[in-house]
C-alpha positions in Angstrom: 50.0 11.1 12.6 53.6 10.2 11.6 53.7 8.3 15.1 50.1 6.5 14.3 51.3 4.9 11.2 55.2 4.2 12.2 52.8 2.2 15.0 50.7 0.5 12.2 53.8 -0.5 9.8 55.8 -1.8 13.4 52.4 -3.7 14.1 52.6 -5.6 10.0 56.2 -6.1 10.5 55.6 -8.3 13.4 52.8 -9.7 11.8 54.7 -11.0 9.1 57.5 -12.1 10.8 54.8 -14.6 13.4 53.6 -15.4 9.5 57.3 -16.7 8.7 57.7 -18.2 11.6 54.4 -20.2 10.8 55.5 -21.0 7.5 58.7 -22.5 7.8 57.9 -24.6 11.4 54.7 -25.8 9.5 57.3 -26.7 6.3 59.4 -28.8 8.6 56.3 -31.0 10.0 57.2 -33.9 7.1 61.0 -33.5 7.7 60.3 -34.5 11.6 57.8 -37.1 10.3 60.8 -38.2 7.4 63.1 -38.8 10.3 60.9 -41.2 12.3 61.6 -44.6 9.9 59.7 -47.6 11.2 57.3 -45.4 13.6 53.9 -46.3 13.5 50.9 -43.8 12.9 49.9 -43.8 16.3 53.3 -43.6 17.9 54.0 -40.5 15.7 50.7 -39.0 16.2 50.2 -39.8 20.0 54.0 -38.6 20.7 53.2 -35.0 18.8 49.7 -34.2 20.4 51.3 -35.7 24.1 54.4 -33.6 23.3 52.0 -30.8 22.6 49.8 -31.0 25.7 52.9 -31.1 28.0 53.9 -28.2 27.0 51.2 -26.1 27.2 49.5 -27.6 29.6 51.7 -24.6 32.2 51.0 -21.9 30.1 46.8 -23.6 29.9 46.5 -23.3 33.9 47.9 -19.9 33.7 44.5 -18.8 32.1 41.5 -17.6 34.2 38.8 -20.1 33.2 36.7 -17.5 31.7 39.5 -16.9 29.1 39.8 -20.1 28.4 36.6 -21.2 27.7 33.6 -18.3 26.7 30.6 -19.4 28.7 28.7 -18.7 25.1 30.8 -22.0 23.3 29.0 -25.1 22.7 30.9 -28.1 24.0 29.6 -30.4 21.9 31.5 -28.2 19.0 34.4 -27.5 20.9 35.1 -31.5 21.1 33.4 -32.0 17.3 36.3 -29.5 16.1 39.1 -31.1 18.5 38.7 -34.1 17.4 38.5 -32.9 13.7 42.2 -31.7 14.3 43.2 -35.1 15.6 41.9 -36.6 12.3 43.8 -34.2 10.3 47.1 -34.6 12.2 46.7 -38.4 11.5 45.8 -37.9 7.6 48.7 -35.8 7.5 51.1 -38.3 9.2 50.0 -41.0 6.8 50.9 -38.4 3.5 54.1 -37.7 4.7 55.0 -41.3 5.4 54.1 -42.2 1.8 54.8 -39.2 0.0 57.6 -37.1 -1.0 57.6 -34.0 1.5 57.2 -31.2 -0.8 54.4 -32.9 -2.9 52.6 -33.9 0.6 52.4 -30.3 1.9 51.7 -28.5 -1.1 48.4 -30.7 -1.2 47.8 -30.3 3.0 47.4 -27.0 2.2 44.9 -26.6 -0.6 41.5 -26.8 1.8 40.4 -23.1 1.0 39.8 -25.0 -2.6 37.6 -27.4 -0.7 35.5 -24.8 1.2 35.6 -22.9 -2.1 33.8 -26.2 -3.9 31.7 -26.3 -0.8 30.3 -22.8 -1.5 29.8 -23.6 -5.2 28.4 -26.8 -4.7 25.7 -25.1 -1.9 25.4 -22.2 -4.5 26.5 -19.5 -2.2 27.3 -16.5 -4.2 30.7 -16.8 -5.6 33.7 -13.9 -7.1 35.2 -15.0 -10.5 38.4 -15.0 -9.0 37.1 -17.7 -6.6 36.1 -19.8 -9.1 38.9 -19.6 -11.9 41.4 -19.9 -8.9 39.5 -23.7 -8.1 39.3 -24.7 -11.5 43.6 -23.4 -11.5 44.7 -25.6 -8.3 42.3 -28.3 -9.7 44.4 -28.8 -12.5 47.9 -28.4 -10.8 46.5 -31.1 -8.3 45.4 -33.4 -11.5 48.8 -32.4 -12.9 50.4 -33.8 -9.6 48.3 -37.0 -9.0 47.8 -38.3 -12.4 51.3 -39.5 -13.0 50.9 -41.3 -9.9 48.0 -42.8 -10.6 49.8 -43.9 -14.0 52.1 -45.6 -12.0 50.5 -47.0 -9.6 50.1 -50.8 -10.9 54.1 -50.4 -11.1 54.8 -49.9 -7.3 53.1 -46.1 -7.1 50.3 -47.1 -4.9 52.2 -45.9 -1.5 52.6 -42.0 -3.1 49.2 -42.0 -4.6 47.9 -42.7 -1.2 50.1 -40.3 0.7 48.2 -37.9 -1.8 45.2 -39.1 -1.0 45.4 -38.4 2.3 46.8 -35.6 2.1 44.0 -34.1 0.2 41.7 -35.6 2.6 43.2 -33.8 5.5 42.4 -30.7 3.7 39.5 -31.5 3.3 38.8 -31.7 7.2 40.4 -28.6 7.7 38.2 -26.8 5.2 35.3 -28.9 7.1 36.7 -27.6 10.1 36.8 -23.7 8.7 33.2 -24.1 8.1 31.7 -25.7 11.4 33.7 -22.4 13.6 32.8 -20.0 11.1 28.9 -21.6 11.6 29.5 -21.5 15.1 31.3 -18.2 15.3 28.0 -16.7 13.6 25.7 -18.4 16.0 27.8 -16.8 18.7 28.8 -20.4 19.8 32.4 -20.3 19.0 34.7 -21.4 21.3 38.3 -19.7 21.8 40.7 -21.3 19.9 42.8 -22.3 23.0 39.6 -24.6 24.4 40.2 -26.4 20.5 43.7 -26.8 21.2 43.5 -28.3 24.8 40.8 -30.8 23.2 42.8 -31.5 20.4 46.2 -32.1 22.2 44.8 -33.7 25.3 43.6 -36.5 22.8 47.5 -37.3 23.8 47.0 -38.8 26.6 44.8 -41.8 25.9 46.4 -42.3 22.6 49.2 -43.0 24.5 47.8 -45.6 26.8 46.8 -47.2 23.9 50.2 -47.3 22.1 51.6 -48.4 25.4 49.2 -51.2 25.3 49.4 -52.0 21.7 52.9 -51.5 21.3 55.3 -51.4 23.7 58.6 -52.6 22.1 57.9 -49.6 19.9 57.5 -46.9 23.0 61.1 -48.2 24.3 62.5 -48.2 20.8 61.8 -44.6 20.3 62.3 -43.9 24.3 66.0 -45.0 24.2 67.2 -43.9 20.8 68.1 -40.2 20.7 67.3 -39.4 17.1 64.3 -40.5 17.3 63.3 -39.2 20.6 64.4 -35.7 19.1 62.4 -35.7 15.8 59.3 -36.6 17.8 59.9 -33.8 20.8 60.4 -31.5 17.6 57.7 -32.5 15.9 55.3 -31.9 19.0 57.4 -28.3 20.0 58.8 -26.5 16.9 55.5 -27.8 14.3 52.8 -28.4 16.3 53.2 -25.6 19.4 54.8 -22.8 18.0 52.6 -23.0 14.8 49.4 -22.9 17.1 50.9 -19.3 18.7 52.5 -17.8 16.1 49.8 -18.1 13.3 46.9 -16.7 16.0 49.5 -14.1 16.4 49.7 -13.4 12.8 45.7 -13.4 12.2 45.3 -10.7 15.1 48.2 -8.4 13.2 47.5 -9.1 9.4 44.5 -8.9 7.2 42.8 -11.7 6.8 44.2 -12.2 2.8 47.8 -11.3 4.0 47.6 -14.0 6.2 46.5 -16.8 3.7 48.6 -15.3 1.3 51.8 -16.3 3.6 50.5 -19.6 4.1 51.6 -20.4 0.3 55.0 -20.3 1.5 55.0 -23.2 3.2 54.8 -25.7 0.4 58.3 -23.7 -0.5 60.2 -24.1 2.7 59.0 -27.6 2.6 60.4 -28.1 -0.8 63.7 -26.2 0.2 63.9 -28.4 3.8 63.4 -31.8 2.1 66.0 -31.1 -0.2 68.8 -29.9 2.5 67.5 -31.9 5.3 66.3 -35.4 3.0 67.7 -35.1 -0.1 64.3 -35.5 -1.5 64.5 -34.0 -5.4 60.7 -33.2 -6.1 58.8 -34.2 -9.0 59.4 -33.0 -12.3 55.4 -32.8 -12.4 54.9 -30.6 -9.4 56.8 -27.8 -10.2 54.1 -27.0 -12.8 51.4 -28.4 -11.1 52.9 -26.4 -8.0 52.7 -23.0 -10.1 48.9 -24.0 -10.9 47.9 -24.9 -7.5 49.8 -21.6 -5.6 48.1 -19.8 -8.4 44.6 -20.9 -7.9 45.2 -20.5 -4.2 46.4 -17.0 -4.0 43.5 -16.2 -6.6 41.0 -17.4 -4.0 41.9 -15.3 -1.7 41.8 -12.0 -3.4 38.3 -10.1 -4.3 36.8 -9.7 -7.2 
């Protein structure tokens, strides 16, 4: 018995720590992105998802085929998914070029409130919790935004649409929680590995066409270092290890313990962009911050 649940505490332990690790390379994503001045969308996008694919493309072809992709998926919801990812990596690339850092990921990360609306507006059977924990983040992210949209006839418009974005790439992820949930209850889902490969390989003609469209750009970031590093960072450290560790951390924690962790990465993003940017956040997020982390932990408990 003693050895059964020595087992069981050894087995959360590493769960948490593939949860940290999740965390904090997520909370890096805008420094990489803050350290790419003058790169356009695509080149940052295409560089992370090529970057991506070329490195697991080894560890792909390693995998027996029925591993890789269940003979029950649907393809047509494998690619649907994929290129939902794609579309969130390039919302999310657009908030952190126009937003502070901090501000950028704490929004990024609110889509359980959007699946959350979803289920109100669909009027699927919802716990209290669920629903003062909306109306809580709702008001942090109003608490946020607001100021901004004050501003914006004085030279805000560039934040308010980083926010924008940013709240619309949560809003595809929450989209894309609910299509593989659908599919998962259909019996359709496909591994999450099949999602990545679509998603990354998406890499490879984006980069055709960023060699096509912009070439001068390609050799820019090709021949200076820095940049060079934040990309090959950007596609390793936040987009690869991310995709491993927070799999890892589903199949070791519960599922609420695994949410719950994801709160911490608006913090280590707050803490990077300090240390890394110098970026001093809003007076108005810290206590839209507290409102938003609130409502978010409160969705995830029961009733």
């Amino acid at each position: 018995m003693p050895t059964s649940r020595t087992s069981t505490a050894s087995h959360h332990r590493v769960g948490l720590l593939f949860a940290l690790a999740t965390a904090v390379t997520w909370g890096l994503t805008g420094v990489w992105v803050k350290l790419l001045p003058g790169v356009s969308l695509l080149g940052v996008v295409t560089g992370r998802l090529f970057v991506a694919l070329l490195v697991m493309l080894p560890l792909w072809l390693w995998q027996r085929r029925q591993s890789f992709y269940p003979q029950h998926a649907n393809l047509r919801l494998t690619w649907g998914l994929s290129l939902m990812m794609v579309f969130y990596y390039g919302l999310a690339v657009v908030a952190f070029q126009a937003a502070p850092v901090a501000e950028a990921t704490l929004l990024i990360n609110s889509s359980p409130l959007f699946a959350v609306a979803y289920q109100l507006l669909r009027g699927v059977p919802t716990s209290r919790n669920e629903k003062v924990g909306v109306t809580l983040a709702m008001i942090g992210v109003g608490v946020i935004v607001l100021p901004e949209l004050a501003k914006a006839n004085g030279g805000g418009q560039s934040r308010l649409i980083g926010d924008a974005c940013a709240l619309a790439s949560a809003g595809v992820m929450a989209a894309y929680s609910i299509l593989y949930r659908r599919g998962a209850e259909r019996g359709e889902d496909p591994a999450p590995t099949a999602v990545a490969t679509g998603t990354f390989a998406a890499g490879a003609p984006l980069l055709g066409m960023w060699l096509a469209q912009n070439p001068e750009e390609v050799a820019r970031v090709s021949s200076q270092g820095h940049l060079l590093a934040a990309l090959l960072t950007l596609g390793v450290i936040s987009t690869v290890v991310p995709t491993f560790s927070y799999s890892a951390a589903s199949r070791r924690l519960p599922v609420v313990l695994t949410t719950t962790t994801r709160l911490m990465t608006p913090v280590f993003a707050a803490i990077f962009a300090l240390v890394v940017l110098g970026e001093v956040p809003s007076v108005w997020l810290v206590p839209g911050g507290f409102l938003v982390l609130g409502g978010l932990y409160l969705t995830t408990r029961r009733r």
